[in-house]
C-alpha positions as CSV (number, residue, x, y, z in Angstrom):
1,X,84.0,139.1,94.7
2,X,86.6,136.9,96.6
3,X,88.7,136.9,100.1
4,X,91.7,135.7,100.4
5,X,91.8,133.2,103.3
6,X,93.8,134.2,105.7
7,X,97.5,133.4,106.5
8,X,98.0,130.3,108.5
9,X,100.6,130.4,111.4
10,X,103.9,129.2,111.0
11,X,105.5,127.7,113.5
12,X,108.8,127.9,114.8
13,X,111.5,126.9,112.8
14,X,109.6,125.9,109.8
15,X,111.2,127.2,106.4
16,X,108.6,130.3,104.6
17,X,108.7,130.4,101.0
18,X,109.5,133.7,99.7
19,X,106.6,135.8,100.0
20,X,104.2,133.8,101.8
21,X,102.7,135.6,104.8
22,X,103.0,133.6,108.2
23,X,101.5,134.9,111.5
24,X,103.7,134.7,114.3
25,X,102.7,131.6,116.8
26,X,101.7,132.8,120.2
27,X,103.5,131.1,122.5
28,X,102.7,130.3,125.9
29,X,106.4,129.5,127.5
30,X,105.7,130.9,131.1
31,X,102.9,130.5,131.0
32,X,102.8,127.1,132.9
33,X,105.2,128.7,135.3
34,X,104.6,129.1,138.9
35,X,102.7,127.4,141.3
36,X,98.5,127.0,140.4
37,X,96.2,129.4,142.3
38,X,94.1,126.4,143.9
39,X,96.9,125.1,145.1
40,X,98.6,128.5,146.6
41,X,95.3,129.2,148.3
42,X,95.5,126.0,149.7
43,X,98.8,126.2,151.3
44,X,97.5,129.3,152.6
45,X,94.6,128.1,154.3
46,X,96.1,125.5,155.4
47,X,99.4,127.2,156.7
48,X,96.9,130.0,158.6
49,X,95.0,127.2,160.0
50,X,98.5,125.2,161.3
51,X,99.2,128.2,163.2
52,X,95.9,128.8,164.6
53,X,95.6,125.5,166.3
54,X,99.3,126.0,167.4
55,X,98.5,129.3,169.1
56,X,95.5,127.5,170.6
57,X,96.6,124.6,171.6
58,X,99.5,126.8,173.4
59,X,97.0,128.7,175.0
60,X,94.8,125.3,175.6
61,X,98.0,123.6,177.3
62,X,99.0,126.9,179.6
63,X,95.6,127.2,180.8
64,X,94.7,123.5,181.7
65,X,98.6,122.6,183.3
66,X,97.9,125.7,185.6
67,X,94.3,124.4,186.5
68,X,95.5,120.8,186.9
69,X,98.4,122.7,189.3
70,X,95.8,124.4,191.6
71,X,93.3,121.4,191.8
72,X,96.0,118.6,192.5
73,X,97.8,121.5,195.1
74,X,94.3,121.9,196.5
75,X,94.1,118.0,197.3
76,X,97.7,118.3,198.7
77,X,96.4,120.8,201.3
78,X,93.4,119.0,202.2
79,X,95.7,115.6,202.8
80,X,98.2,117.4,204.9
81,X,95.4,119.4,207.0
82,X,93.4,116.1,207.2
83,X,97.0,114.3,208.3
84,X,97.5,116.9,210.8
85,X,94.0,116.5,211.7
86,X,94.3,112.6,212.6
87,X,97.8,113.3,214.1
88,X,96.2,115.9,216.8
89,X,93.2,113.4,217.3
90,X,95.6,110.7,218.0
91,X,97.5,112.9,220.8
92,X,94.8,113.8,222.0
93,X,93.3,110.5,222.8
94,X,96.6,109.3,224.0
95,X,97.4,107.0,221.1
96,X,100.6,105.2,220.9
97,X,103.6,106.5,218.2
98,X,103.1,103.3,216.1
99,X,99.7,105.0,215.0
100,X,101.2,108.5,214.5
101,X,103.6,107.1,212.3
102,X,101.2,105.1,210.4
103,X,99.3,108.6,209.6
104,X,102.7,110.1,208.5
105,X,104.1,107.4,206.1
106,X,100.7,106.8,204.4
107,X,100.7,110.6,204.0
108,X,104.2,110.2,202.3
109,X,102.9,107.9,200.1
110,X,100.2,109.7,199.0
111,X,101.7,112.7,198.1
112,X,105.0,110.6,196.2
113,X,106.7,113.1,198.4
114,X,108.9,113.1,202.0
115,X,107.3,114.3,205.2
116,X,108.8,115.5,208.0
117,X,107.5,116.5,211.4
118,X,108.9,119.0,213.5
119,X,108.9,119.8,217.1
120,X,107.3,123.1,218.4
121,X,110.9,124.8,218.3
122,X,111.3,124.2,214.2
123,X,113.4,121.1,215.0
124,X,113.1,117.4,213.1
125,X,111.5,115.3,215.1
126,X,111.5,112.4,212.3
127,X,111.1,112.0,209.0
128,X,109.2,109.5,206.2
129,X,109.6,108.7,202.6
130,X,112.1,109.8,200.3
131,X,114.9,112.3,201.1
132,X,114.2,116.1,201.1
133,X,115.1,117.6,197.1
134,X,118.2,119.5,197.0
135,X,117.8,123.0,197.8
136,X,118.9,124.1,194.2
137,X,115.7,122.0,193.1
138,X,113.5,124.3,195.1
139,X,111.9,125.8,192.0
140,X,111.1,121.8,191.3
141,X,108.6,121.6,194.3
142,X,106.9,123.4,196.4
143,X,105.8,122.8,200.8
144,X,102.7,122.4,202.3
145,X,102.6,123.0,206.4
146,X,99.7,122.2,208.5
147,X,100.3,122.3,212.6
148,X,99.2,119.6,215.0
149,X,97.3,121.2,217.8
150,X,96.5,119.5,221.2
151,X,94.1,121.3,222.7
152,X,94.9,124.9,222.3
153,X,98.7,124.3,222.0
154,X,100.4,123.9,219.1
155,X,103.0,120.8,219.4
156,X,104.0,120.3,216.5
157,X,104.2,120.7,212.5
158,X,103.7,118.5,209.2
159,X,106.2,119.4,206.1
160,X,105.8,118.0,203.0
161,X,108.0,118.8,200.3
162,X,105.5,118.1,197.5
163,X,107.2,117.8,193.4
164,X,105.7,119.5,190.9
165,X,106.4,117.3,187.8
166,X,106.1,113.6,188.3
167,X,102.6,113.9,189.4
168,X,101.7,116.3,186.8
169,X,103.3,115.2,183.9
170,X,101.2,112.0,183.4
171,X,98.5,113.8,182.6
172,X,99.8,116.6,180.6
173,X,101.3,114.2,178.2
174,X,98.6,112.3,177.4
175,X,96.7,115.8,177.2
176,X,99.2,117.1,174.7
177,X,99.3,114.2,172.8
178,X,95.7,113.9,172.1
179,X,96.0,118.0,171.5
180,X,98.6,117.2,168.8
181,X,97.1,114.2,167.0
182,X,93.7,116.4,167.0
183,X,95.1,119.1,165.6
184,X,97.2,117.6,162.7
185,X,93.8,115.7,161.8
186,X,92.2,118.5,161.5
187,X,94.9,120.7,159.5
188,X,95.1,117.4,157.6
189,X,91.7,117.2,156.7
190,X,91.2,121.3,156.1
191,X,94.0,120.8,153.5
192,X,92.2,118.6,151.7
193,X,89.4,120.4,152.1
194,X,90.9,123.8,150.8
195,X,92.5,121.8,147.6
196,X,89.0,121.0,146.8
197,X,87.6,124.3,147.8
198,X,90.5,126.7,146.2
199,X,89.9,124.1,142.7
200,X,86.4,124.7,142.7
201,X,86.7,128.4,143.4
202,X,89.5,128.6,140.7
203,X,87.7,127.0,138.0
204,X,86.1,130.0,136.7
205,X,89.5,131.5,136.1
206,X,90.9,128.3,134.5
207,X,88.1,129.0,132.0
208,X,88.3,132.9,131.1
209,X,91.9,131.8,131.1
210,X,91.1,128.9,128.4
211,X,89.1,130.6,126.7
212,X,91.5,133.6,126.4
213,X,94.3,130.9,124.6
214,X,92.0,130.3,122.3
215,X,91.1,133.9,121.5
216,X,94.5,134.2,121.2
217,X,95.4,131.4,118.7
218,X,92.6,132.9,116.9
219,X,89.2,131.4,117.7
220,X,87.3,134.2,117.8
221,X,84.2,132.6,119.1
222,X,85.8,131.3,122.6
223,X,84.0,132.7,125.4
224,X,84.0,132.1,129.1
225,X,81.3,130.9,131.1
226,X,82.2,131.8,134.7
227,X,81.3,130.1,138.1
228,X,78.4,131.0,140.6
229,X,79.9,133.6,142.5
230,X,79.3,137.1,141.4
231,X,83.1,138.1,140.9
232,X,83.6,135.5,138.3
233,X,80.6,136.2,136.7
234,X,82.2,139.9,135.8
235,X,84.9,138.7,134.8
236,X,83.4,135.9,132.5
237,X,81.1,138.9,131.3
238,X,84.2,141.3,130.9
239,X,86.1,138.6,129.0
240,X,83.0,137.7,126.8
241,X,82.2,141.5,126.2
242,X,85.9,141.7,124.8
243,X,85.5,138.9,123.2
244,X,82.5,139.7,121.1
245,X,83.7,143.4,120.5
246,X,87.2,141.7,118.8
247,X,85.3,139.7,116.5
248,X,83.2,142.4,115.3
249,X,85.9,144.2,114.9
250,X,87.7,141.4,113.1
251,X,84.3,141.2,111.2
252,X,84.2,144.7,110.4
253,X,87.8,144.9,109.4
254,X,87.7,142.1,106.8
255,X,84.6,143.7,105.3
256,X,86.0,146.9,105.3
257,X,89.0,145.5,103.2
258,X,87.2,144.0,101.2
259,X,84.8,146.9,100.7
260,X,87.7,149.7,100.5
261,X,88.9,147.5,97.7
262,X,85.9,147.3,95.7
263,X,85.3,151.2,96.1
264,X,88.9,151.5,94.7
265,X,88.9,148.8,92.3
266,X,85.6,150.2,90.6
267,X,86.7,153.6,89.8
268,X,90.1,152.5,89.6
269,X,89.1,149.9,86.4
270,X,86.3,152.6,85.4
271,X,89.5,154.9,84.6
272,X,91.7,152.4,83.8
273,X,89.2,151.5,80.8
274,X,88.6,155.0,79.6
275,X,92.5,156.0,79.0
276,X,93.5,152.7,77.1
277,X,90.4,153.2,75.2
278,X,91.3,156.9,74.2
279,X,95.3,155.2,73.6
280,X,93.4,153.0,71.4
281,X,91.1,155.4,69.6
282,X,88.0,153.4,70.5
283,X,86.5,156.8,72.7
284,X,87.4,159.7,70.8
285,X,89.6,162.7,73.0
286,X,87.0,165.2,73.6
287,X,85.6,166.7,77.0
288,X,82.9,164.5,77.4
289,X,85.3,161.4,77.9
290,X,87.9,163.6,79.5
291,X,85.2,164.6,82.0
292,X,84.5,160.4,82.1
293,X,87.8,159.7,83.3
294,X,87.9,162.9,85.7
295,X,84.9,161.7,87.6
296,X,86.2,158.0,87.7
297,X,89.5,159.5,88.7
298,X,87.7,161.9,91.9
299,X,85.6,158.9,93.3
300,X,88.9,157.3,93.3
301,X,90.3,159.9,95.6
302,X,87.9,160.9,97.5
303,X,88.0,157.1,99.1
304,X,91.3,157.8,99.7
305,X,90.4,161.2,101.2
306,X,88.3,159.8,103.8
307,X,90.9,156.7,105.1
308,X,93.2,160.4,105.3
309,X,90.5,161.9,107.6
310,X,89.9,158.9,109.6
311,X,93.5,159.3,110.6
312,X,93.6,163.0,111.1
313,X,90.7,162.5,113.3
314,X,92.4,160.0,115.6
315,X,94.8,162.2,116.1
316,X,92.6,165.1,117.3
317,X,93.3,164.9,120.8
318,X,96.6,165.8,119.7
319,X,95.8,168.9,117.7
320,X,92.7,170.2,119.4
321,X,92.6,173.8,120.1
322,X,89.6,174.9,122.1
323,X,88.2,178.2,122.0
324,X,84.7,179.9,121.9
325,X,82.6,179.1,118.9
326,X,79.5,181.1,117.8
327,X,77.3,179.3,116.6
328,X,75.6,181.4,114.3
329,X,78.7,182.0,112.3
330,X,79.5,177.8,112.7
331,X,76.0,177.0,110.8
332,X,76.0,179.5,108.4
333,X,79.4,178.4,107.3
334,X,78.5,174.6,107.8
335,X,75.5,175.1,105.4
336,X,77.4,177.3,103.1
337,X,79.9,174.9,102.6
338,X,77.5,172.0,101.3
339,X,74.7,174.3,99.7
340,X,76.2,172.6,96.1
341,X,75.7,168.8,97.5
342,X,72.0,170.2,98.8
343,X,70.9,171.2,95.9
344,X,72.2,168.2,94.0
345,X,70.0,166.2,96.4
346,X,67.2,168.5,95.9
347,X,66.7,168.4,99.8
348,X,66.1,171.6,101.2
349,X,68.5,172.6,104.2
350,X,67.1,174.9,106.9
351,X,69.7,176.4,109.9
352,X,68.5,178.0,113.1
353,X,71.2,178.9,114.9
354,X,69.0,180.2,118.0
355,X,69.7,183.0,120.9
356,X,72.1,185.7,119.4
357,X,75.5,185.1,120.8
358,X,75.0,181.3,122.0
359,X,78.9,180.1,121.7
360,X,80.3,176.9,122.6
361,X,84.0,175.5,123.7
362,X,85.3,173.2,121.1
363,X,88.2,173.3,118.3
364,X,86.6,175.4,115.7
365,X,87.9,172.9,112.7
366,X,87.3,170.1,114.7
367,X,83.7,171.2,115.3
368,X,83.2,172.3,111.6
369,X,84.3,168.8,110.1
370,X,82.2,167.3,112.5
371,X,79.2,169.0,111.9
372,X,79.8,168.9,108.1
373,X,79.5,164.9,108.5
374,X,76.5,164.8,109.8
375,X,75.4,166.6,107.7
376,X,76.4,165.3,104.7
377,X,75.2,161.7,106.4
378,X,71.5,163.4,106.4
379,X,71.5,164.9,102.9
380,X,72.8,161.3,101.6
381,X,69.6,159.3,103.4
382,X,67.1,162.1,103.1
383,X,64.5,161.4,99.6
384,X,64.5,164.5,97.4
385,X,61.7,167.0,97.7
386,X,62.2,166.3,101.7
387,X,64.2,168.6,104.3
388,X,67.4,168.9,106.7
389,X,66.7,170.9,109.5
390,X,69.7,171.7,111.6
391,X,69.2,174.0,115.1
392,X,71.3,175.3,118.3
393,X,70.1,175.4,121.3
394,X,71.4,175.9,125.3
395,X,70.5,173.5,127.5
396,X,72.5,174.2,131.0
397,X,76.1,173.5,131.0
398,X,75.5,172.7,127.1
399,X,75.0,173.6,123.8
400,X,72.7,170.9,121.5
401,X,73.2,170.9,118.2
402,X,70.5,169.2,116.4
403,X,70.8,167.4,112.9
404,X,67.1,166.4,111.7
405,X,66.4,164.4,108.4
406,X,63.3,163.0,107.7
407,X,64.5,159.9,105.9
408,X,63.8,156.5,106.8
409,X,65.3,156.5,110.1
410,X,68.5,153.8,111.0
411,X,66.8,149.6,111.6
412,X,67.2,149.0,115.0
413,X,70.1,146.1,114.3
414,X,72.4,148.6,112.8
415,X,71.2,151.4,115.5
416,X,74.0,149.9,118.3
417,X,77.0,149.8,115.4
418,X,76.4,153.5,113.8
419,X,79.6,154.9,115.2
420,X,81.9,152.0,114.6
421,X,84.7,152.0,112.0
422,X,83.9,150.9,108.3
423,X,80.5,149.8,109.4
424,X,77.7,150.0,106.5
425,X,74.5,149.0,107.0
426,X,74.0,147.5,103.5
427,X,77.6,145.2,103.0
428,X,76.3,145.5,99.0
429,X,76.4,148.9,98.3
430,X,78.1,150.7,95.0
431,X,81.3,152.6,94.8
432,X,81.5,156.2,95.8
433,X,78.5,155.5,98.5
434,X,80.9,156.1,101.6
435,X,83.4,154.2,103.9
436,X,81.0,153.9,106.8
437,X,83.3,156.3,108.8
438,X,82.0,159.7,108.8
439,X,80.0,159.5,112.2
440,X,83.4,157.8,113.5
441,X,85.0,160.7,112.8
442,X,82.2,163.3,114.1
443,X,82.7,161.1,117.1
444,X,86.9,161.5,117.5
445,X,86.6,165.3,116.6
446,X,84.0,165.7,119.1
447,X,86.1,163.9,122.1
448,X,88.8,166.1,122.7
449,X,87.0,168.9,123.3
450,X,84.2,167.6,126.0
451,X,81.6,167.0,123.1
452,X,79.6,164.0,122.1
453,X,77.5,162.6,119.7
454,X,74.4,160.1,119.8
455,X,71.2,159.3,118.3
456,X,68.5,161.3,120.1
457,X,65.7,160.1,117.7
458,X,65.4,157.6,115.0
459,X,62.4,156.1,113.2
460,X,59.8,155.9,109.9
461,X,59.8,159.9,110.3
462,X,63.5,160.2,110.3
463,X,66.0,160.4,112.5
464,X,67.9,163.3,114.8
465,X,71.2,163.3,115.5
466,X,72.4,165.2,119.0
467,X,75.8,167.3,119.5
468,X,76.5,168.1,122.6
469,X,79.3,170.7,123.6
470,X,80.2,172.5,126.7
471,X,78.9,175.9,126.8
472,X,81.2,179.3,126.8
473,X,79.4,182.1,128.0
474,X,82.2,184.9,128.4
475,X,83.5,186.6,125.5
């Protein structure tokens, strides 16, 4: 038996022969598009970290200006108090003027700032330094007073009109230069930082990403191998899970083809053969061949039969109608049903449908066909001379319907793949033998209705297959 090898894809453009299958090019257009994730992140960082140092280094700049304003105003005070100070000594000792004015202009000079001194009545007695600011410049600068005492008397008072910028400004803009140069270094060398970072993070997701293009194009063996952190480990996982699950099902779906077309192409050829040689006169026309072709001609259809109840079993969700279902009556009729195929197994079929009145919730067809599966599936891997033995019982919220056969039991490889589409455990099997979808189709007639189906029991002894439905107790 041969494949055909699958279609190769034809690119854009290209001229097709007539009748030539092509498969359509995935195309990526877009998907280059954008700005990359490492580099976003990035930006990001980088951007959040820009403003952070801006907020701070506002903050930084406020607090220190006002703490260089108090400790340089403090130092102010203490020269015009100590001024005022050496003035009153000076009176007091009788000193000359020449030395009171020394005291004042070196103040003056100090502070960058005039002085004046003023009599006991608010008048100017004289004044040193620079002229006094405008009055509209007030907010510019701000006086410091300290009065000359001679004994017990005041005589007089010390002004100084002191600037608040030119001494402080020095300082602050050497401050804020050093706070700006910091600052860009460091976003300078966090963006750097973050490219690496956000690359190194990102490379995980560049891989699933690769590895999904190449699932795409058709490599069915790409899988992603995902970074150290635990999110891209789920996602490699996730991706790889996928992965695996398409190529089975690619895997399952080319031997399905291939085995749907031998199960057709056997009885098809088997009749095929019989009519032309009954045309020819070769096989006489009598029942016996008639019966030949008949036989040739049902295996033929009943293939086609079961690709029909695949379908109508996807669509059960669709057409369920759930309602209470004995189960007494279900297994009698179940086992009814396929007494005939029983007995042309020569395998004995016992039914206990347990507690009188034990009902269930499903779709009553849906139920029946599925139960009729499984049991078909038991009668076909149970040795003759052996027994089915198929029970009901309640278990809570539940009813369990048990299939048991005492065939060989299922190998543990094909034990994970039982319910999958067109899967067979033996790819080289005759015609007529099945289309490895029956306990598919238990399985989507079950759905709808809240039931399930598994393997409770498998092994040398044989193997039990579990229904579960919800349980209807009211009539």
């Amino acid at each position: 038996m041969t494949t055909s090898p699958a279609p190769t894809p034809t690119p854009p453009g290209t001229p097709t022969p007539p009748g030539t299958p092509t498969v359509p090019v995935a195309t990526t257009t877009g998907s280059s598009r954008g700005m990359p994730l490492a580099l976003r992140l990035a930006l990001i960082l980088s951007g959040v970290t820009l403003v952070t140092l801006l907020v701070a280094g506002a903050v930084v700049n406020r607090v220190v200006s006002r703490s260089f304003e108090e400790v340089v105003t403090s130092q102010q005070t203490d020269q015009v108090n100590a001024a005022a100070d050496a003035l009153s000594e000076i009176l007091r000792q009788g000193g000359n003027l020449r030395d009171a004015r020394a005291v004042l202009e070196r103040l003056s000079h100090s502070l960058d700032a005039p002085v004046v001194l003023l009599g006991p009545n608010g008048n100017e007695i004289a004044h040193f330094g620079p002229p006094q600011p405008p009055t509209d410049l007030d907010d510019l600068s701000h006086g410091l007073e300290a009065a000359v005492f001679v004994g017990d008397q005041q005589v007089a008072t010390i002004r100084a009109e002191v600037p608040d910028q030119p001494t402080a400004s020095p300082f602050l803009r050497v401050f804020n230069g050093v706070l700006v140069v910091g600052g860009l270094t460091a976003v300078a060398v966090i963006a750097v930082l973050a490219v690496f970072i956000a690359r190194r993070q990102t490379r995980p997701l560049h891989d699933v990403a690769l590895a999904a293009g190449r699932l795409e194009a058709g490599d069915l063996t790409a899988r992603a191998t995902g970074g150290g952190d635990r999110e891209s480990r789920e996602l490699a996982g996730a991706f790889n899970a996928m992965a695996s699950r398409v190529e089975r099902s690619e895997m399952l779906r080319r031997r399905a083809a291939s085995d749907m077309a031998h199960d057709l192409a056997t009885p098809a050829t088997v009749l095929e053969s019989q009519l032309q040689a009954m045309i020819d006169g070769v096989v006489p026309t009598n029942p016996a061949s008639l019966e030949a072709a008949r036989a040739a001609s049902s295996a033929l259809g009943s293939v086609i039969v079961q690709m029909g109840e695949l379908a109508s079993a996807e669509a059960a969700p669709l057409q369920a109608r759930p309602e209470r279902v004995e189960m007494g009556a279900l297994l009698a009729e179940a086992a009814a049903a396929l007494d005939g195929l029983y007995r042309e197994k020569s395998v004995t079929l016992e039914v206990d449908p347990g507690e009188p009145g034990l009902a269930a919730w499903a779709d009553l067809a849906h139920l029946g066909r599925a139960l009729r599966n499984v049991m078909t599936n038991a009668a076909q891997h149970t040795a003759p001379g052996a027994s089915v033995r198929v029970t009901a019982t309640p278990a809570g919220e539940q009813v369990q319907i048990r299939v048991i056969d005492h065939g060989t039991g299922i190998p543990p490889d094909d034990l994970p793949h039982i319910f999958e589409r067109f899967y067979r455990s033996d790819p080289a099997r005759t015609a007529g033998s099945g289309a490895g979808i029956g306990l598919t189709i238990a399985r989507e007639l079950l759905a709808p209705s809240g039931g399930v189906i598994s393997v409770e029991h498998t092994g040398p002894d044989g193997t039990t297959m579990l229904l579960a439905l919800p349980r209807r107790t009211e009539e």
